[in-house]
Backbone as CSV, one residue per row, in Angstrom:
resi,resn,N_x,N_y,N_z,CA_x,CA_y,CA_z,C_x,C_y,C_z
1,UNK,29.396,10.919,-51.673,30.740,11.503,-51.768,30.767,12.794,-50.951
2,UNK,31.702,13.003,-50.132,31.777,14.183,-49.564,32.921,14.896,-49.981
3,UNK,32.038,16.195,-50.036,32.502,17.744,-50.837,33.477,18.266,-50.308
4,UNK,34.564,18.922,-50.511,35.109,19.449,-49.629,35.224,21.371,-49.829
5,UNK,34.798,22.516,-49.609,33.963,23.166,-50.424,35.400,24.243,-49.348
6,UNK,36.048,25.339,-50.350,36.881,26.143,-49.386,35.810,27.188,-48.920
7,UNK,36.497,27.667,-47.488,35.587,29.685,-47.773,35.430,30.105,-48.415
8,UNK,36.803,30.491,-48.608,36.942,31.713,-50.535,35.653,31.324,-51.530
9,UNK,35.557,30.159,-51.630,34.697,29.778,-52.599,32.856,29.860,-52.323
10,UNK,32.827,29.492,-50.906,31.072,29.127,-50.046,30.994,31.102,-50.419
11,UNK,31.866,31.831,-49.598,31.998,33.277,-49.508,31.170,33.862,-51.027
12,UNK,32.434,33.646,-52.166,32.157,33.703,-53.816,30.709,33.548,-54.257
13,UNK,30.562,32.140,-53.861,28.726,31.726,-54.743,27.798,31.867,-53.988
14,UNK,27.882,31.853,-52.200,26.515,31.325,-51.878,26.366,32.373,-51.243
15,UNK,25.069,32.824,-50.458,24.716,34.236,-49.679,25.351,33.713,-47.934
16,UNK,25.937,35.079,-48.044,26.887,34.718,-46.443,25.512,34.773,-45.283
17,UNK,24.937,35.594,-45.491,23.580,35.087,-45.004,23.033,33.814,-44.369
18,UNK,23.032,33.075,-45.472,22.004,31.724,-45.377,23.179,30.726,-44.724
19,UNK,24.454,31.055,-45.258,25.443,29.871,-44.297,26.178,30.451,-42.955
20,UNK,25.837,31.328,-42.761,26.521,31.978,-41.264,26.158,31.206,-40.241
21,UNK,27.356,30.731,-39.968,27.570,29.600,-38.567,27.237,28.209,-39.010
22,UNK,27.191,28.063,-40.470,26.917,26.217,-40.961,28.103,25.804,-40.953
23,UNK,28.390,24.593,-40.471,29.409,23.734,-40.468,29.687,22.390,-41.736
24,UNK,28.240,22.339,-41.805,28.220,20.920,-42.513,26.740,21.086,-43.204
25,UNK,26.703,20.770,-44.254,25.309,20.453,-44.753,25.200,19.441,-45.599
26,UNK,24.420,18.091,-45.117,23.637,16.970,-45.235,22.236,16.954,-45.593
27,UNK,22.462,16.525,-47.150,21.206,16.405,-47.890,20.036,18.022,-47.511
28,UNK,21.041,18.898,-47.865,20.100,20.125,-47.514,19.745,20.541,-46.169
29,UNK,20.294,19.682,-45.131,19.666,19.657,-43.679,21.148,20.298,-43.440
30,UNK,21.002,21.663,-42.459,22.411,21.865,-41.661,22.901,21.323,-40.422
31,UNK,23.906,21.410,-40.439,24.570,21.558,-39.090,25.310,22.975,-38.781
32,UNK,25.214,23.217,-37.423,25.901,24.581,-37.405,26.975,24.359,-36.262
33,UNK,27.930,25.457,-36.444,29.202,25.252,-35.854,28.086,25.240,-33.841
34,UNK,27.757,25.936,-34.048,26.835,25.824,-32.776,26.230,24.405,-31.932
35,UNK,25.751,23.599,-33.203,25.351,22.392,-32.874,26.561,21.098,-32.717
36,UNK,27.788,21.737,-33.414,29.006,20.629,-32.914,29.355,21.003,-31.893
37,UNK,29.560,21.952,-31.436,30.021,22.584,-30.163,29.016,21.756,-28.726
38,UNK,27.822,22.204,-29.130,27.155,21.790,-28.172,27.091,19.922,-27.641
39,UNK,27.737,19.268,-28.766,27.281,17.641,-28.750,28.672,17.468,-28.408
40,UNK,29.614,18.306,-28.475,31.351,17.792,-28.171,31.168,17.855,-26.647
41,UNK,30.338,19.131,-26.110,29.965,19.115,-24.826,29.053,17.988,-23.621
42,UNK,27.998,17.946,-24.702,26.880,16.712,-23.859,27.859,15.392,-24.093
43,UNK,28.190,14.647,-25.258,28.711,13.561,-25.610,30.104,13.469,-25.150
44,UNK,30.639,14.440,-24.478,32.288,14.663,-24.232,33.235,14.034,-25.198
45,UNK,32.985,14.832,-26.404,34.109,13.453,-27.710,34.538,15.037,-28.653
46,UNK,35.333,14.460,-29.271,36.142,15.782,-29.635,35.879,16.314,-30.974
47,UNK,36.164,17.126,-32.093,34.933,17.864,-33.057,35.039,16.631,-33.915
48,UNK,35.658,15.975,-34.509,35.672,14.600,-35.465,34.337,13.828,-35.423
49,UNK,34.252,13.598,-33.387,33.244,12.643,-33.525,32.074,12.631,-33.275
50,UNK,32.276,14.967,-33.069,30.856,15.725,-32.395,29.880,15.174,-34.051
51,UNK,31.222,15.664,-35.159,30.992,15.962,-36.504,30.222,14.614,-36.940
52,UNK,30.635,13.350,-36.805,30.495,12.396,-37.457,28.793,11.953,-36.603
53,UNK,28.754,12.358,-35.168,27.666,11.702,-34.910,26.243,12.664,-35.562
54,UNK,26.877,13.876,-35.754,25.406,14.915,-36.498,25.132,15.154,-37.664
55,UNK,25.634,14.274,-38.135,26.139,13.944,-39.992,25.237,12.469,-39.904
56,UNK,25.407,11.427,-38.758,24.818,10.325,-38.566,23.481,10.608,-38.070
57,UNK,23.263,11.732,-37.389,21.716,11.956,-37.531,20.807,13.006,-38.693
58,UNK,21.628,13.712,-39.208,21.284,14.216,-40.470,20.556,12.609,-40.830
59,UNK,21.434,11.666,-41.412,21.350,10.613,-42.544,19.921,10.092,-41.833
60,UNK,20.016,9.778,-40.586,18.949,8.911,-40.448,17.499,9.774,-40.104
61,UNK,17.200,11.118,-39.928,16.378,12.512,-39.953,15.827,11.732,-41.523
62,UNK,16.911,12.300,-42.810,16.504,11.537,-44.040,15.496,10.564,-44.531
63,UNK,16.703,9.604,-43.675,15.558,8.063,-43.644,14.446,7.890,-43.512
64,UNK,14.311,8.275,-42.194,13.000,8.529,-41.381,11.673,9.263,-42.757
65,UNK,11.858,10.115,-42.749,11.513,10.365,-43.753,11.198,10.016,-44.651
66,UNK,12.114,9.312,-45.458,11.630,8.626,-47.042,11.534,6.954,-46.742
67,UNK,10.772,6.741,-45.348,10.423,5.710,-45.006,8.777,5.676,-44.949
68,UNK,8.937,6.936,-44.754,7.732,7.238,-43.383,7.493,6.658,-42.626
69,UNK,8.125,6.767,-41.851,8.472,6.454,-40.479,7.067,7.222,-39.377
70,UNK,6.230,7.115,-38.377,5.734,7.885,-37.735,6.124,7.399,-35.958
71,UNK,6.242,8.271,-35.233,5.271,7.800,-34.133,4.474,8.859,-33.349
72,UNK,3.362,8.596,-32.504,2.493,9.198,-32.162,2.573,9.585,-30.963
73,UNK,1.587,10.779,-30.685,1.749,11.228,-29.150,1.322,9.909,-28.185
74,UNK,0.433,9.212,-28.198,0.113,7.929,-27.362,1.590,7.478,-27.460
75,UNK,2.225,6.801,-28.546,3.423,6.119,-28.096,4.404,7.012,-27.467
76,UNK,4.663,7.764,-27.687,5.476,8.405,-26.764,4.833,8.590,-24.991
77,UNK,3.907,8.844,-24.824,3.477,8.514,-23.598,3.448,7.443,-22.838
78,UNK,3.275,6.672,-23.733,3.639,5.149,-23.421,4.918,4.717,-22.968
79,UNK,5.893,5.085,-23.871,7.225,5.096,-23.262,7.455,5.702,-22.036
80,UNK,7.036,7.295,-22.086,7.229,7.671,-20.662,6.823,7.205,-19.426
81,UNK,5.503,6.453,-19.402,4.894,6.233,-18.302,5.555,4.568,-17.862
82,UNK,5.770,4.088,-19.118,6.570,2.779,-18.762,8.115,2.998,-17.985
83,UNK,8.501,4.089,-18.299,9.719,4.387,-17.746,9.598,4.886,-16.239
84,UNK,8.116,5.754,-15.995,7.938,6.008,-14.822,7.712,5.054,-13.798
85,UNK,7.360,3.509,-14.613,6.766,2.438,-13.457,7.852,1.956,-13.241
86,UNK,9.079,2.139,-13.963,10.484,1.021,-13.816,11.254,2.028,-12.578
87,UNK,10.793,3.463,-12.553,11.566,3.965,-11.365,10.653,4.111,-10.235
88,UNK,9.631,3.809,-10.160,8.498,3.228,-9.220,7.790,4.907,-8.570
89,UNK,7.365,5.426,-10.227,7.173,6.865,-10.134,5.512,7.095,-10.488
90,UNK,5.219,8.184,-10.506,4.049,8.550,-11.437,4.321,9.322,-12.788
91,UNK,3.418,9.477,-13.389,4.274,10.576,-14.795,4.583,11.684,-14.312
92,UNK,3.631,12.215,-13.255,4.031,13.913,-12.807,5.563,13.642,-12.110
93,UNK,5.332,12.980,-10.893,6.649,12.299,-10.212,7.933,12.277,-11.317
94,UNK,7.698,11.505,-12.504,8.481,11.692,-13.385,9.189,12.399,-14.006
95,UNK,8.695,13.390,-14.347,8.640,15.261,-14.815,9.334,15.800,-14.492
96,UNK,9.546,15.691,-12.931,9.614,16.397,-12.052,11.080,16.028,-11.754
97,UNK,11.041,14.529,-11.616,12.371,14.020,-11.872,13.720,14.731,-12.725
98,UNK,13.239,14.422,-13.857,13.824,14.588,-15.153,14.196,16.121,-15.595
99,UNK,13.122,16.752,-14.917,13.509,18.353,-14.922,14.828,18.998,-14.066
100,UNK,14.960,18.423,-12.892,15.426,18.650,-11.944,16.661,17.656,-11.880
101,UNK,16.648,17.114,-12.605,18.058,16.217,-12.525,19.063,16.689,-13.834
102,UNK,17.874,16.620,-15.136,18.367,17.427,-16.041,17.587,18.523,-16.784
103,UNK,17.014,19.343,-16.146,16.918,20.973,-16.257,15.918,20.754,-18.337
104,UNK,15.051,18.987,-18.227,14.043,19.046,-19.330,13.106,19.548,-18.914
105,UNK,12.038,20.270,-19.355,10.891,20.477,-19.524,10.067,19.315,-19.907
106,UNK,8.680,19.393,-19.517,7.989,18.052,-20.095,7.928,17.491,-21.709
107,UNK,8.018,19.025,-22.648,7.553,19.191,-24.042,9.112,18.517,-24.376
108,UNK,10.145,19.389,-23.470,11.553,18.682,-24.423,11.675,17.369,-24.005
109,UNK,11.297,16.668,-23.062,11.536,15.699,-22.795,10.818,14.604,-23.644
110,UNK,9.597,14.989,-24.443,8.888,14.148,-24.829,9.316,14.303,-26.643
111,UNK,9.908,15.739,-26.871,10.640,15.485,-28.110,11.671,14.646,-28.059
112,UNK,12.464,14.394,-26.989,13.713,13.776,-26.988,13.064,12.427,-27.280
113,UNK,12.081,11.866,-26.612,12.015,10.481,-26.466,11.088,10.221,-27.707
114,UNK,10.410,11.075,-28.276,10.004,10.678,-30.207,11.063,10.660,-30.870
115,UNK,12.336,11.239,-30.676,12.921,11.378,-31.387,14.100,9.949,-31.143
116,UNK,13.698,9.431,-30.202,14.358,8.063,-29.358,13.806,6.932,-30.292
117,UNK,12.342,6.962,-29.929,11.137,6.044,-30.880,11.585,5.618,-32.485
118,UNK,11.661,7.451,-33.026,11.305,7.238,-34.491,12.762,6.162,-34.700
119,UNK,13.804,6.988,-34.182,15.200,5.750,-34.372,15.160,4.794,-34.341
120,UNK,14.891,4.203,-33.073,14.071,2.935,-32.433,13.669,1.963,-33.917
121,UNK,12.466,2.746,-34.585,11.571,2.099,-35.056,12.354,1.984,-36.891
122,UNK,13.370,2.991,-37.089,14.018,3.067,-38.256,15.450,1.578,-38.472
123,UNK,15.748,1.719,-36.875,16.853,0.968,-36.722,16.266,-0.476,-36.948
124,UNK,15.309,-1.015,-36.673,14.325,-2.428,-36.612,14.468,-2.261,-37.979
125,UNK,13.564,-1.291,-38.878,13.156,-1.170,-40.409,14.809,-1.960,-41.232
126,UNK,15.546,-1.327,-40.794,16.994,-1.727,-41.781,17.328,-3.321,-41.134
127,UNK,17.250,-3.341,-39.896,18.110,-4.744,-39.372,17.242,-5.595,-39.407
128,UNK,16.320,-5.761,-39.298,15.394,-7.227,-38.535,14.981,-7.712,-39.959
129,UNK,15.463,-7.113,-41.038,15.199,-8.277,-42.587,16.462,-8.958,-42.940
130,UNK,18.068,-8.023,-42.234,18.975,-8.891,-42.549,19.182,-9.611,-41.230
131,UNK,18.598,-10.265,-40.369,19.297,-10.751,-38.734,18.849,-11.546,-39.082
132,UNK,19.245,-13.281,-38.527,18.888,-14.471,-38.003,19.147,-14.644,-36.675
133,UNK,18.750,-15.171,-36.695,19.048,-16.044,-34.859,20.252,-16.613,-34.915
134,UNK,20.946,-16.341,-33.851,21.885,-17.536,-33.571,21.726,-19.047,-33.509
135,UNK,23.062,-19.760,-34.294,23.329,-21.062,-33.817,23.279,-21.576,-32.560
136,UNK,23.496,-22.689,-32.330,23.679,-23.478,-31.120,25.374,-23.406,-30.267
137,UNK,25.765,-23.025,-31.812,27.182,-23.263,-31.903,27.402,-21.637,-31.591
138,UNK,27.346,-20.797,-32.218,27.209,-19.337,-32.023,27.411,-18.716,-30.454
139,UNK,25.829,-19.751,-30.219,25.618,-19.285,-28.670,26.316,-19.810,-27.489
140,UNK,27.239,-21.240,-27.610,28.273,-21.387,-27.065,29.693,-20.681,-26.956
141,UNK,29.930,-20.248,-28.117,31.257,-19.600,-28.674,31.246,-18.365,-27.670
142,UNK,30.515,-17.814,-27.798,29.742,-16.431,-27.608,29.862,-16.255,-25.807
143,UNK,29.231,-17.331,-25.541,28.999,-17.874,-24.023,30.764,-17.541,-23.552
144,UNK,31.272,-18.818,-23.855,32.712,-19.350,-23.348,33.476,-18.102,-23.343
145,UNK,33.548,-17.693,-24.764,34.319,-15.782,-25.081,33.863,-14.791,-23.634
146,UNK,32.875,-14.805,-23.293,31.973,-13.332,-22.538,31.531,-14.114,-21.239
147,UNK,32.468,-14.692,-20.613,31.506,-15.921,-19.367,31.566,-14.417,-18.475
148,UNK,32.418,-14.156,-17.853,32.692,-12.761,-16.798,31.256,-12.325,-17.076
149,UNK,31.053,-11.793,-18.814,30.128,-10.723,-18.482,28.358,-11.165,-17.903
150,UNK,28.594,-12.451,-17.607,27.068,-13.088,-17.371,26.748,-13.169,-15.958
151,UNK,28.235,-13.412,-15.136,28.283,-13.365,-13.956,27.810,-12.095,-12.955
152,UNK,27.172,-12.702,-11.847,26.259,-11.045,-11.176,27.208,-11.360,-9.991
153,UNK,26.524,-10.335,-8.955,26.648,-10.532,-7.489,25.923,-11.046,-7.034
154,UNK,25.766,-11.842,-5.289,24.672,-11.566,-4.810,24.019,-11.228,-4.579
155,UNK,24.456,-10.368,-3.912,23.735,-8.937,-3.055,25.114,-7.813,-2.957
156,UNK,24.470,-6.860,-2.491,24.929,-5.447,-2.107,24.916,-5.112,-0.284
157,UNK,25.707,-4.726,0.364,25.715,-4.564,1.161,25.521,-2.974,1.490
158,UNK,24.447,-2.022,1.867,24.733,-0.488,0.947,23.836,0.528,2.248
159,UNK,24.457,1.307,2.625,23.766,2.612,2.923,23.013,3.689,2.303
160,UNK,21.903,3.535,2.471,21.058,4.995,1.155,20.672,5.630,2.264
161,UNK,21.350,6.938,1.578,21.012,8.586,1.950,19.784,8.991,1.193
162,UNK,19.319,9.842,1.842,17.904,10.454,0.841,17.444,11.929,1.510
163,UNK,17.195,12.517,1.096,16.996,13.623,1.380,16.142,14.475,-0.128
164,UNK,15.298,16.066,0.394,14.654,16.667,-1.109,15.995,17.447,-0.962
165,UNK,16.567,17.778,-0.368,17.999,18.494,-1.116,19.172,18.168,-1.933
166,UNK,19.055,18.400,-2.847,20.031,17.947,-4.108,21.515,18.057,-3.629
167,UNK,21.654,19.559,-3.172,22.952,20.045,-2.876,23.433,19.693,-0.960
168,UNK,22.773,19.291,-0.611,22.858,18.554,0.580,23.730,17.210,0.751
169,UNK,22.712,16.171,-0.137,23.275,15.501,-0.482,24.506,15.189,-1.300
170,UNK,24.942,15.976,-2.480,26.160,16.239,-2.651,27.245,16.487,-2.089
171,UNK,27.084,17.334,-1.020,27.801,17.466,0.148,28.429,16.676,0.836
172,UNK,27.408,15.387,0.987,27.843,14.181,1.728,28.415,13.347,0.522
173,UNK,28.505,13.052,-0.240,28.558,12.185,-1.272,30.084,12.771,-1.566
174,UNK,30.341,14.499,-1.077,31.863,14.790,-1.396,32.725,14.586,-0.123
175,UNK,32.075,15.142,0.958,32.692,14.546,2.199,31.786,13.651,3.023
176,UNK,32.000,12.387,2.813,31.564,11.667,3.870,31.294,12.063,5.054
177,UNK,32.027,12.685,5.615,32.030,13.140,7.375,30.951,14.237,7.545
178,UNK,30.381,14.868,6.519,29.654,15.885,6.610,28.344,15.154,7.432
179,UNK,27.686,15.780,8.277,26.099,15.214,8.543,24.995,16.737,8.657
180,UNK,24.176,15.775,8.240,22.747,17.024,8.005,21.570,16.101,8.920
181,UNK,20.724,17.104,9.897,19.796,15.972,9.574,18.503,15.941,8.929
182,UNK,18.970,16.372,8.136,17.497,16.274,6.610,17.820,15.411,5.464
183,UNK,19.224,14.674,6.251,19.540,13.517,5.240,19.361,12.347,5.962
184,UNK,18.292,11.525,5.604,18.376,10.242,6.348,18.553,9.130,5.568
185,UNK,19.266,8.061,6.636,19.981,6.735,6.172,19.717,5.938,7.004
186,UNK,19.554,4.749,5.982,19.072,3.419,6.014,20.160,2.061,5.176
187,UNK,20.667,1.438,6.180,21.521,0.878,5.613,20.391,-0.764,5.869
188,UNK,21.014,-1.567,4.075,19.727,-2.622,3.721,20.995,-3.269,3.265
189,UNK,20.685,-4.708,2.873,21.448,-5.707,2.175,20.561,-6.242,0.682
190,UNK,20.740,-5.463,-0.201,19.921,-5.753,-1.458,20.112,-6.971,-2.461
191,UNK,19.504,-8.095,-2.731,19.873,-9.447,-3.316,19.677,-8.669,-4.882
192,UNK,20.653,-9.177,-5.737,20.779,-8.571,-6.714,19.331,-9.064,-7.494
193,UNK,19.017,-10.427,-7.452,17.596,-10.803,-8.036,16.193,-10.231,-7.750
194,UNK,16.667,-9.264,-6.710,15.176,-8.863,-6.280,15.176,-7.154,-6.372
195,UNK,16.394,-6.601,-6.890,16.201,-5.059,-7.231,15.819,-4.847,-8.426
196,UNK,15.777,-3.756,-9.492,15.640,-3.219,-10.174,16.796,-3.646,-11.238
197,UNK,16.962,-3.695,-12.979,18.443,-3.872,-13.532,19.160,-3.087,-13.487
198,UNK,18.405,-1.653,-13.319,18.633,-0.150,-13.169,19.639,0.014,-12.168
199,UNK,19.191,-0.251,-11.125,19.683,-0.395,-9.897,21.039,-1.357,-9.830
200,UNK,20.730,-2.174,-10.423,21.786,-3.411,-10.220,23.128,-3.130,-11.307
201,UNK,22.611,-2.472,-12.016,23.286,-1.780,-12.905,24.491,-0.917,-12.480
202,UNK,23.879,-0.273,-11.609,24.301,1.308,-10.868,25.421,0.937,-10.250
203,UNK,24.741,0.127,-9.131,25.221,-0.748,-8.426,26.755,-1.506,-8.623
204,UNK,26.637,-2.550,-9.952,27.784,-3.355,-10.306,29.011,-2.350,-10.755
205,UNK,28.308,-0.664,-10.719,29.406,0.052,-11.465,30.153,0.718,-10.641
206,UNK,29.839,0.900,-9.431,30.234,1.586,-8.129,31.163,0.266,-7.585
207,UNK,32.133,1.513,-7.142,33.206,0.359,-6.165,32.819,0.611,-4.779
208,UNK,33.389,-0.923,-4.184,33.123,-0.866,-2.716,33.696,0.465,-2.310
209,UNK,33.248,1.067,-0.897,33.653,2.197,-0.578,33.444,3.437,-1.037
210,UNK,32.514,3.887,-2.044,32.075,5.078,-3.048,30.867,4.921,-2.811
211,UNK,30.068,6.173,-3.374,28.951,5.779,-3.686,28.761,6.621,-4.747
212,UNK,27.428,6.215,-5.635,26.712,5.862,-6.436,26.264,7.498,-7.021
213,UNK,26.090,7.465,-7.724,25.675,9.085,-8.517,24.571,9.164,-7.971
214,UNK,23.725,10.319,-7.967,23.071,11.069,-6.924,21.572,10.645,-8.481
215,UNK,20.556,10.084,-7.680,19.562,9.939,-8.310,17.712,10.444,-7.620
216,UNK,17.086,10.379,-8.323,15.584,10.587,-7.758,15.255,9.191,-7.459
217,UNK,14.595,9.717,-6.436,13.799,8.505,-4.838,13.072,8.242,-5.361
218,UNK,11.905,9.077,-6.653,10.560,8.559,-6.635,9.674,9.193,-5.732
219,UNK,9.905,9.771,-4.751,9.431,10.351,-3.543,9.061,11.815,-3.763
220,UNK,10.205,13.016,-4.653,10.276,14.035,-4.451,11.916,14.571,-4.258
221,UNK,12.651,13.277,-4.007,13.766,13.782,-3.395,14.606,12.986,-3.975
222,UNK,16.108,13.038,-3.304,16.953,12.410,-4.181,17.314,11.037,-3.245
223,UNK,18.865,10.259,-3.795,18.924,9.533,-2.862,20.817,9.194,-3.545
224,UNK,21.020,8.846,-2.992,22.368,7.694,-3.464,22.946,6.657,-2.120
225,UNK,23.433,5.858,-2.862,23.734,4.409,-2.320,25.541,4.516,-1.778
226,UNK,26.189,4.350,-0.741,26.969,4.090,-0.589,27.386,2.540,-0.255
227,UNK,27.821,1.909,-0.939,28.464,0.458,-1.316,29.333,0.218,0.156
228,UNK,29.474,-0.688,0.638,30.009,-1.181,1.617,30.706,-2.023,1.472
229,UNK,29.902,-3.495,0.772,30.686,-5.034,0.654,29.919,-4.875,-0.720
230,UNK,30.288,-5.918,-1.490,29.467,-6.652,-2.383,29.699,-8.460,-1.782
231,UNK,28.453,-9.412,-2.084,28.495,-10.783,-1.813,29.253,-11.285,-3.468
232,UNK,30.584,-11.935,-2.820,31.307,-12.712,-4.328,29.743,-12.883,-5.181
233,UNK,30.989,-12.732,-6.703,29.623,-13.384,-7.796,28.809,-14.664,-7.955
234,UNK,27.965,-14.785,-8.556,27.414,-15.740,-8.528,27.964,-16.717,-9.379
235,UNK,28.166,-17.766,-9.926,28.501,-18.642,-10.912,27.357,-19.314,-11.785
236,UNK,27.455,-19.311,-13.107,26.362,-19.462,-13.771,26.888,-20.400,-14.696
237,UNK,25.303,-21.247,-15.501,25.836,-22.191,-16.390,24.961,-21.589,-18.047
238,UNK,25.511,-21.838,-18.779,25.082,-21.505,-19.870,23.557,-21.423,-20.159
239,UNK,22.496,-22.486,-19.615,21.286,-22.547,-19.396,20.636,-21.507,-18.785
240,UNK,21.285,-21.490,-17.772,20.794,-20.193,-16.645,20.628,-18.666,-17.957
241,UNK,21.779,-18.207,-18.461,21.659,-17.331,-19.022,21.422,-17.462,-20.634
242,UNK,20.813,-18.391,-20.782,21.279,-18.236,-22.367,20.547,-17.645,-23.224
243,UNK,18.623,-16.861,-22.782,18.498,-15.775,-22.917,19.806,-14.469,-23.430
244,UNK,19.587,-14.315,-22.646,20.849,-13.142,-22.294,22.066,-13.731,-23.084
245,UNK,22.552,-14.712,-23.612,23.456,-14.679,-24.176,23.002,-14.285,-25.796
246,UNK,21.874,-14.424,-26.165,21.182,-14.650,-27.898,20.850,-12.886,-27.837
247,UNK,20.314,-12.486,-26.604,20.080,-10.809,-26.912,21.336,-9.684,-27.378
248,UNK,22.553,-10.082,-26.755,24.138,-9.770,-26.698,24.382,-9.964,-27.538
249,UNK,24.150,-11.138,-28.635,24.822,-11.563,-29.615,23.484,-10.980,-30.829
250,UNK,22.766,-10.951,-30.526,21.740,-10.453,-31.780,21.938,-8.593,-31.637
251,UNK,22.135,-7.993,-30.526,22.591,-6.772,-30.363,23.915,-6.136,-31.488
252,UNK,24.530,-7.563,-30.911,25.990,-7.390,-31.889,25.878,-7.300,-33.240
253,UNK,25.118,-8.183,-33.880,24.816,-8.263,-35.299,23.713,-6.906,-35.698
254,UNK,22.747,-6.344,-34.832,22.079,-5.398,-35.135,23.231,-4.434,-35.539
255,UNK,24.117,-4.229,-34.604,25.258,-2.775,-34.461,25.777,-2.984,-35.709
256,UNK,26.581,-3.747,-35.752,27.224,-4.463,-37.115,26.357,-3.966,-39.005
257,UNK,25.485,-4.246,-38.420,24.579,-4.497,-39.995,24.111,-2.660,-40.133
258,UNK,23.661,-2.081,-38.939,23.352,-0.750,-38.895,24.568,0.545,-39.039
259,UNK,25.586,-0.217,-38.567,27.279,0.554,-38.773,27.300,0.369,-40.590
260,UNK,27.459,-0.866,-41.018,27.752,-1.052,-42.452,26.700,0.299,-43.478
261,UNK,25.301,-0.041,-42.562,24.551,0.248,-43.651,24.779,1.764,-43.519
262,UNK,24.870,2.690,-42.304,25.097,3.887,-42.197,26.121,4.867,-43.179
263,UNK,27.362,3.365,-43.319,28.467,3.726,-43.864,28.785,4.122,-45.032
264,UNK,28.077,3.079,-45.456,27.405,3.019,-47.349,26.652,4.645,-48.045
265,UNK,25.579,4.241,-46.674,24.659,5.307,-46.874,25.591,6.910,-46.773
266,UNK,25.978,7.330,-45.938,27.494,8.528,-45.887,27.792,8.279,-47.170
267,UNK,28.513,7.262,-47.216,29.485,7.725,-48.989,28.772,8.051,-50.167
268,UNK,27.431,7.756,-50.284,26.787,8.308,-51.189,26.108,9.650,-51.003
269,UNK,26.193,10.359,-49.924,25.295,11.128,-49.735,25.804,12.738,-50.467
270,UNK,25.036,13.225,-50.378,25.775,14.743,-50.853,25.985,15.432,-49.301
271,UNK,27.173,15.483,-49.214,27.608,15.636,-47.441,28.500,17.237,-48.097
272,UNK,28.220,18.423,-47.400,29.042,19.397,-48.263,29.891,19.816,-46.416
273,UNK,31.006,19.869,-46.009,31.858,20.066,-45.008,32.147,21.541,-45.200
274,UNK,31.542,22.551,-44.869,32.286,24.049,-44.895,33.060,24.288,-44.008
275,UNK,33.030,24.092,-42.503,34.035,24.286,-41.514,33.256,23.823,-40.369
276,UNK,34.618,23.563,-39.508,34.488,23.140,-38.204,34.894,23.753,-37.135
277,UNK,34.520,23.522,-35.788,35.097,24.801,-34.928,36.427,24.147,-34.640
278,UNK,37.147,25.290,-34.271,38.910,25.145,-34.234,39.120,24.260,-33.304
């Protein structure tokens, strides 16, 4: 049940002290007007849903907890270095990346991604005792509903810039016409089956004629893709993907079963709301 607790009153009983700048307090764990502010910023969503998502990690902080939940410095390294081979990096290469694209340190970066894990490993704990597999029937329905989303391209038709200057490259990426020459380009025709999903990803999200958000080479430096053509999509038959159709649809039921249970879990909680920023 959540509290709804006035000033006048937090002011009255509790030491102005200990709640100066709390917004919300979940199961004894705070939130501070500081920490909604900051997630309305990274998450770009407005104080409702800064509020609701740090109330949703309060609950599952909890969990974790009265699960015991662990994970270890090896697994977390593990993750990182697996992430470094998918951008065709080293771990330092990596670091270095990640610092410089987003201004982590190695230590925060490796809290972020335990703190990725322990979820990871909490979210499995609740869902994978209520999930089944899909039907036969399921995975047709499912199919026929979402055909678009199975469909790829061929290929990419694409110019990559690359350069170690960040702000160089930006430059070009704002005016085309700009030239440097410490930016060099290489224009390739990339078959969508033989890049990266990362990539192909990037890729399917960029329109012809744009290019692509400004990423690390792997090299030291950066790079982005300017799109030219794309080759029409491919056409697919249910066989071809039907992997990919049971992961989509077991995704769905994970979200589903982890939304319910979150929900439940909130209404019982001792959730006390003191204020929010204006």
């Amino acid at each position: 049940m959540i509290k709804l607790i006035l000033g006048l009153l937090v002011a009255a009983t509790l030491s102005a002290k200990v709640y100066d700048g709390v917004a919300v307090v979940v199961e004894d764990k705070a939130i501070t007007l500081l920490d909604i502010k900051k997630e309305m910023q990274s998450a770009h969503v407005d104080v409702k849903k800064a509020t609701d998502i740090l109330i949703r990690k309060k609950l599952e902080e909890v969990e974790i907890k009265q699960r015991n939940i662990a994970v270890t410095s090896s697994d977390v390294y593990a993750d990182i270095r697996q992430m470094a081979e998918r951008n065709h990096m080293s771990v330092s290469q990596f670091y270095d990346a990640v610092r410089r694209s987003n201004g982590l340190t190695s230590e925060e970066l490796k809290a972020k991604i335990k703190q990725k894990l322990l979820s990871q490993k909490l979210y499995n704990s609740i869902a994978m005792s209520s999930m089944s597999e899909p039907s036969e029937s399921e995975i047709k329905d499912y199919y026929e509903l979402h055909k678009k989303e199975f469909e790829h391209p061929t290929s990419f038709d694409v110019t990559i810039y690359e350069t170690r200057e960040k702000n160089l490259l930006q430059e070009k990426v704002d005016n085309p016409m700009f030239y440097s020459p410490q930016i060099a380009s290489n224009e390739q025709v990339l078959p969508y089956n033989r890049i990266s999903p990362e990539l192909a990803r990037l890729l399917s999200k960029t329109k012809v004629g744009y290019f692509t958000p400004i990423v690390p080479n792997g090299k030291g430096g950066f790079m982005s893709f300017y799109l030219k053509s794309v080759k029409s999509a491919e056409k697919v038959d249910l066989q071809s993907v039907k992997s990919q159709v049971i992961n989509a649809i077991m995704a769905q039921k994970r979200e589903a079963i982890l939304s319910d249970y979150f929900a439940r879990l909130r209404d019982n909680a001792d959730i006390n709301i003191i204020r929010v920023p204006e």
